[in-house]
C-alpha positions as YAML, in Angstrom:
chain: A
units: angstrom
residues:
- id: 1
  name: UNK
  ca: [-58.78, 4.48, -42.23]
- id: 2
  name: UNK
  ca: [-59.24, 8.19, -41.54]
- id: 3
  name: UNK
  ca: [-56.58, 10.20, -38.98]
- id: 4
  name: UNK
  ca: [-58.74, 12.39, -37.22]
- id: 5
  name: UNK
  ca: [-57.08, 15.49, -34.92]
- id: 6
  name: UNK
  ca: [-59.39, 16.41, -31.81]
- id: 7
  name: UNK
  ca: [-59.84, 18.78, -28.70]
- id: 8
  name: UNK
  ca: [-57.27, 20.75, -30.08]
- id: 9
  name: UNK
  ca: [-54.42, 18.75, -28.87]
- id: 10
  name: UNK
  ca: [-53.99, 17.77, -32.79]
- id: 11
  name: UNK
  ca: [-52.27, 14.43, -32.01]
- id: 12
  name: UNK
  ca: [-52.59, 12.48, -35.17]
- id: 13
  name: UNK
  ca: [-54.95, 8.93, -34.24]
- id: 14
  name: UNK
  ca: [-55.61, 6.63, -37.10]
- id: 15
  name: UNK
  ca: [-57.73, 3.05, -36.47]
- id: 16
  name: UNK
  ca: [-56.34, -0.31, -37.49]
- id: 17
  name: UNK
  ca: [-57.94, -3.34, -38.13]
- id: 18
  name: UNK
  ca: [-56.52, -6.15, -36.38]
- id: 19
  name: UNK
  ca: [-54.95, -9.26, -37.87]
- id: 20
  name: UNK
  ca: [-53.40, -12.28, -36.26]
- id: 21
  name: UNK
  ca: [-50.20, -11.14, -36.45]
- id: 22
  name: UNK
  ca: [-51.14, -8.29, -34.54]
- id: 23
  name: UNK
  ca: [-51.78, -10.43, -31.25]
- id: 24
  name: UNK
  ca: [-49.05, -8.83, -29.00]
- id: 25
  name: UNK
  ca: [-50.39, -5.21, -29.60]
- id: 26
  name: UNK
  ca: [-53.91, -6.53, -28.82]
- id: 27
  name: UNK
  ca: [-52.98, -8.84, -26.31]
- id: 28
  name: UNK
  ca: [-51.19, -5.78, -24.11]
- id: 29
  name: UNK
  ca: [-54.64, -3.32, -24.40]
- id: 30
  name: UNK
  ca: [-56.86, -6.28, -24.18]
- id: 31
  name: UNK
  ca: [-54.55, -6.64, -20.19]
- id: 32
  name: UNK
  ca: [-54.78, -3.20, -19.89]
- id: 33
  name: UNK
  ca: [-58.57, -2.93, -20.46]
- id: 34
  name: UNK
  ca: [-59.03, -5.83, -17.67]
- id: 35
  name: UNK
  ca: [-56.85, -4.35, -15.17]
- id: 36
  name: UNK
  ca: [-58.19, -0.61, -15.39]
- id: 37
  name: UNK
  ca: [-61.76, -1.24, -15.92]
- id: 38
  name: UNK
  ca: [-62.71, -4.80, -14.80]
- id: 39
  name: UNK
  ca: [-66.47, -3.94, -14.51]
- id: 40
  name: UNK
  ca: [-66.93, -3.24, -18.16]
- id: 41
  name: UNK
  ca: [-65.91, -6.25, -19.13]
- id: 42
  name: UNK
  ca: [-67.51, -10.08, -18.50]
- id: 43
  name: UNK
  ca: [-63.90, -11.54, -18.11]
- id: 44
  name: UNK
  ca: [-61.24, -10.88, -15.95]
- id: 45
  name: UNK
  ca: [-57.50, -9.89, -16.20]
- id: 46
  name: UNK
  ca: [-56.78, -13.94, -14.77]
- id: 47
  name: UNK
  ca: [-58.62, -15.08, -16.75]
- id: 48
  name: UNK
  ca: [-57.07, -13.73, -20.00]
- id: 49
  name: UNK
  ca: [-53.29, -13.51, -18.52]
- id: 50
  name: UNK
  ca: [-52.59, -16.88, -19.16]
- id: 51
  name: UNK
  ca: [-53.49, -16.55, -23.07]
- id: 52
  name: UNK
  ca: [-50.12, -18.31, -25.03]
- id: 53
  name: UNK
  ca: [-49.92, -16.66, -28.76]
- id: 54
  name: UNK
  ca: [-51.94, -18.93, -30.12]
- id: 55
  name: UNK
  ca: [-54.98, -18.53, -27.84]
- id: 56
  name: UNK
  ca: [-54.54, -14.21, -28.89]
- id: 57
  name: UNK
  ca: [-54.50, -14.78, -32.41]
- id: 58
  name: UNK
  ca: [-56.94, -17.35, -32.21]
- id: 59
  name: UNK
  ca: [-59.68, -14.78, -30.53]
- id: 60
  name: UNK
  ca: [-58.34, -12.13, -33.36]
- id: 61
  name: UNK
  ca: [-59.52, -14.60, -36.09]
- id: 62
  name: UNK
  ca: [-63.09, -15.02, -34.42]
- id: 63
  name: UNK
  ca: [-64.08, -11.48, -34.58]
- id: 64
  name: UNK
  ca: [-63.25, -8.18, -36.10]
- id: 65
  name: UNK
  ca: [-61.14, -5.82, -34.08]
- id: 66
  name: UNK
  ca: [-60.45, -2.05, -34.59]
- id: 67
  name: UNK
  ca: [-57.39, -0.50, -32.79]
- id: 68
  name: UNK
  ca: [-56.71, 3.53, -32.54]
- id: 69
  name: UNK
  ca: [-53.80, 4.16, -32.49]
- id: 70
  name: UNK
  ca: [-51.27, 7.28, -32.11]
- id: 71
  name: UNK
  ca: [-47.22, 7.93, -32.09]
- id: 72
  name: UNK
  ca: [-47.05, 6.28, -28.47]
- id: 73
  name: UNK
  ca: [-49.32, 2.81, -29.59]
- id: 74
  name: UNK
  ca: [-52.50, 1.59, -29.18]
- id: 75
  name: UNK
  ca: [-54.82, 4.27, -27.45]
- id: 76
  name: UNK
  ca: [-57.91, 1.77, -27.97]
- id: 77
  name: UNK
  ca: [-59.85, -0.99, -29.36]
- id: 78
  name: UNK
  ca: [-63.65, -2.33, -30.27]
- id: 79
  name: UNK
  ca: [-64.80, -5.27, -31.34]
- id: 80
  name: UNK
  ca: [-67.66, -6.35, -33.80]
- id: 81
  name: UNK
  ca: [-68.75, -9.78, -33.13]
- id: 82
  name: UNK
  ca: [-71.71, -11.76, -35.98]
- id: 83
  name: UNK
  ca: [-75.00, -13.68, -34.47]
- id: 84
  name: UNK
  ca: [-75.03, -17.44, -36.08]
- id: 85
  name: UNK
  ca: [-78.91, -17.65, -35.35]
- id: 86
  name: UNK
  ca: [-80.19, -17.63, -38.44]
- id: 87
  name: UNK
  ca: [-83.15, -15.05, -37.02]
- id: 88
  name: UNK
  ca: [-80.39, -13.01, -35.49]
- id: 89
  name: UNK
  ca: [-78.88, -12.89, -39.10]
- id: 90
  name: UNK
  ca: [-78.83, -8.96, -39.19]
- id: 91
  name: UNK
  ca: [-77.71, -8.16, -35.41]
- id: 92
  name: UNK
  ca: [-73.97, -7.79, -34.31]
- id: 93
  name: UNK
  ca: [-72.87, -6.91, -31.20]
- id: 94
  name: UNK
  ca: [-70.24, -4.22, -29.97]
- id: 95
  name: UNK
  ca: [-67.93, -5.75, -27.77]
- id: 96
  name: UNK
  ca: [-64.53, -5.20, -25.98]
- id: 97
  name: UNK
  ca: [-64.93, -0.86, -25.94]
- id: 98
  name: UNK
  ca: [-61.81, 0.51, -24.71]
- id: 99
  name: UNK
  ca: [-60.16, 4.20, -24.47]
- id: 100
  name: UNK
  ca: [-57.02, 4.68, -22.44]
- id: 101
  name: UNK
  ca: [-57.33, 6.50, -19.92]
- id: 102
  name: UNK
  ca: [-54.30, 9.01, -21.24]
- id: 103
  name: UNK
  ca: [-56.41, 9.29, -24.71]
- id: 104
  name: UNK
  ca: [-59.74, 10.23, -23.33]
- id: 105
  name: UNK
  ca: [-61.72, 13.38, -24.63]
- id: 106
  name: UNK
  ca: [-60.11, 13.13, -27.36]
- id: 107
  name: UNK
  ca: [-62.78, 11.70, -29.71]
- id: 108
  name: UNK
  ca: [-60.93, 8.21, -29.98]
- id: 109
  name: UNK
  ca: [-64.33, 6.65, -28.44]
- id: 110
  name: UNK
  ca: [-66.46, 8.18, -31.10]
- id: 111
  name: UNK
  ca: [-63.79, 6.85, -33.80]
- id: 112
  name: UNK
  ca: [-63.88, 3.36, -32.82]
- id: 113
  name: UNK
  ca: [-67.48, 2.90, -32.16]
- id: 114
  name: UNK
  ca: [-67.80, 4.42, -35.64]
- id: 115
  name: UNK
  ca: [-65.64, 1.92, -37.63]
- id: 116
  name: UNK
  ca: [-68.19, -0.70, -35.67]
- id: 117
  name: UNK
  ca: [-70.92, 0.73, -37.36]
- id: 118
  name: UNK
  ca: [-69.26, 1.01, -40.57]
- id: 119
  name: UNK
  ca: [-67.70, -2.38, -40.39]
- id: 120
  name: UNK
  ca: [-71.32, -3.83, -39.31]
- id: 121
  name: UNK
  ca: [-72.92, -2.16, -42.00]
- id: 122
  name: UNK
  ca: [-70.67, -3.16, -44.54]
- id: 123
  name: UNK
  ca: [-71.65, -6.80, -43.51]
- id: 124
  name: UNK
  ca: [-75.12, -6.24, -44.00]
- id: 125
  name: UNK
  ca: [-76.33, -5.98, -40.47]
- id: 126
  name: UNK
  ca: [-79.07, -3.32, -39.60]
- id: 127
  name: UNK
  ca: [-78.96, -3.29, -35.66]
- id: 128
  name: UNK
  ca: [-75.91, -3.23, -33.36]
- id: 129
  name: UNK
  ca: [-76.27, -4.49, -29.90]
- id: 130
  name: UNK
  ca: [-74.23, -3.57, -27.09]
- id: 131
  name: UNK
  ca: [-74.15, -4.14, -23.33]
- id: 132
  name: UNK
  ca: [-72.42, -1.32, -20.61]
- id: 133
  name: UNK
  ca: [-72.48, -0.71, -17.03]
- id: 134
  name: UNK
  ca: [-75.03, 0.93, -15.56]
- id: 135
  name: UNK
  ca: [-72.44, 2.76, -13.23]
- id: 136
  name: UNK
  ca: [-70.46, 3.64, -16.58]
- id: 137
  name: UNK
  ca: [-71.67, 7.12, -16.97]
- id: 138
  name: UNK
  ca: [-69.25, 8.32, -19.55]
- id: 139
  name: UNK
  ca: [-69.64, 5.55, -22.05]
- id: 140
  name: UNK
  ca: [-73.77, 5.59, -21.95]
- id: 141
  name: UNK
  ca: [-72.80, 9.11, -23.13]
- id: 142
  name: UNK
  ca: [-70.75, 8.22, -25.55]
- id: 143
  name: UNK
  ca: [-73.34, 5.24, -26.55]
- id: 144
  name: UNK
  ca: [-75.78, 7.93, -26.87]
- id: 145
  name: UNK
  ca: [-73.90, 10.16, -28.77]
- id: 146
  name: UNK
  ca: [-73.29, 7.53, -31.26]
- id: 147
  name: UNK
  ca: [-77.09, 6.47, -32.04]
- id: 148
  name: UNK
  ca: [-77.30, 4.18, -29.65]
- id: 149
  name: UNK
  ca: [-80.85, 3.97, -27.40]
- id: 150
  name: UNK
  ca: [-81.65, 2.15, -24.18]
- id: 151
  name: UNK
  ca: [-83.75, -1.11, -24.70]
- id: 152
  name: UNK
  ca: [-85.07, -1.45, -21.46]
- id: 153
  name: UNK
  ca: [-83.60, -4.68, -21.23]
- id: 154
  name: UNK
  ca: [-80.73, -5.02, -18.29]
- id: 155
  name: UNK
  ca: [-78.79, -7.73, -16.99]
- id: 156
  name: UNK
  ca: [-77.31, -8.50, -13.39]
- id: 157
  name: UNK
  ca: [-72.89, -8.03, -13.63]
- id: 158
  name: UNK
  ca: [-71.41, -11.44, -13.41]
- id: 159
  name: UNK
  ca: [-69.01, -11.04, -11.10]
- id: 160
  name: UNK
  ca: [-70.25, -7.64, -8.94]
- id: 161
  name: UNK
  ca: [-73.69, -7.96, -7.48]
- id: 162
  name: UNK
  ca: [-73.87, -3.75, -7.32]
- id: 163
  name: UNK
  ca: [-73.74, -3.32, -10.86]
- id: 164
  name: UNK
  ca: [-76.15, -4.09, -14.00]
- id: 165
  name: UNK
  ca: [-75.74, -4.28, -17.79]
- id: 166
  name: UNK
  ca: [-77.77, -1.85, -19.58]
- id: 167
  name: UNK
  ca: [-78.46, -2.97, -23.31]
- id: 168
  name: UNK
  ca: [-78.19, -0.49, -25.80]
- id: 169
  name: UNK
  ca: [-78.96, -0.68, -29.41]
- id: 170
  name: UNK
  ca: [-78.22, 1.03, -32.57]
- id: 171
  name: UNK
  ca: [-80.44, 0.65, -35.95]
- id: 172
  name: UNK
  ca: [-78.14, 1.10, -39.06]
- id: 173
  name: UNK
  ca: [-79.83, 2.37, -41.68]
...
């Protein structure tokens, strides 16, 4: 996968597809994610904490991950996850977005949420679905930025009564 340089910091990031054996590395983002942003995402740090190695690789073989990653380790990760409905055939969904907070602005976001697209594409799907925060600012941007529109179509939180999930959608074509 490609090693792009941005905002002029030019430190080298390259993206990493995830296998089983590759549980620890996802494992210790997929904590971090929980703990510094546990509105974005539908399950909590306790509830993922208690995963044993073969619970992490298990969720690694049910979907495909992306990493970024830099000299200092994993800076981020997506997910791409396949409908089983046979009229949802041609949707996927974008799951599990994650940037560090110490690799922000530099284009890591854009990266990963591009390999989704690629990935999904490459699997024959035309739309990707996705669900954010409606208090996440930054990543509706990003969303945005990436193709992505607003459906409409929103969702209460399930754990915080102040916040909703927005669904966003991208058409592949």
């Amino acid at each position: 996968m490609s090693t792009p340089e941005h905002s002029g910091q030019h430190l080298p990031m390259h993206l990493h597809e995830v296998h089983p054996d590759d549980w620890e590395s996802h494992r210790d983002i997929r904590l971090e994610m929980l703990r510094e942003a546990p509105d974005a995402f539908w399950f909590t740090y306790a509830d993922e904490a208690v995963y044993d190695e073969a619970d992490w690789r298990e969720r690694i073989e049910g979907a495909w991950l992306v990493q970024a990653r830099d000299v200092d380790g994993v800076i981020g990760s997506a997910g791409l996850g396949s409908h089983w409905e046979p009229e949802r055939a041609t949707t996927a969904t974008l799951f599990g977005m994650y940037v560090a907070p110490r690799a922000r602005g530099r284009g890591v976001g854009e990266a990963l949420v591009g390999a989704v697209l690629d990935e999904a594409r490459r699997r024959g799907k035309s739309v990707v679905v996705l669900e954010v925060a409606d208090t996440n600012a930054p990543a509706i941007a990003l969303y945005e930025r990436c193709g992505f529109v607003r459906t409409g179509t929103t969702h209460p939180h399930p754990r915080n009564d102040a916040v909703h999930e927005v669904e966003m959608v991208a058409r592949l074509g």
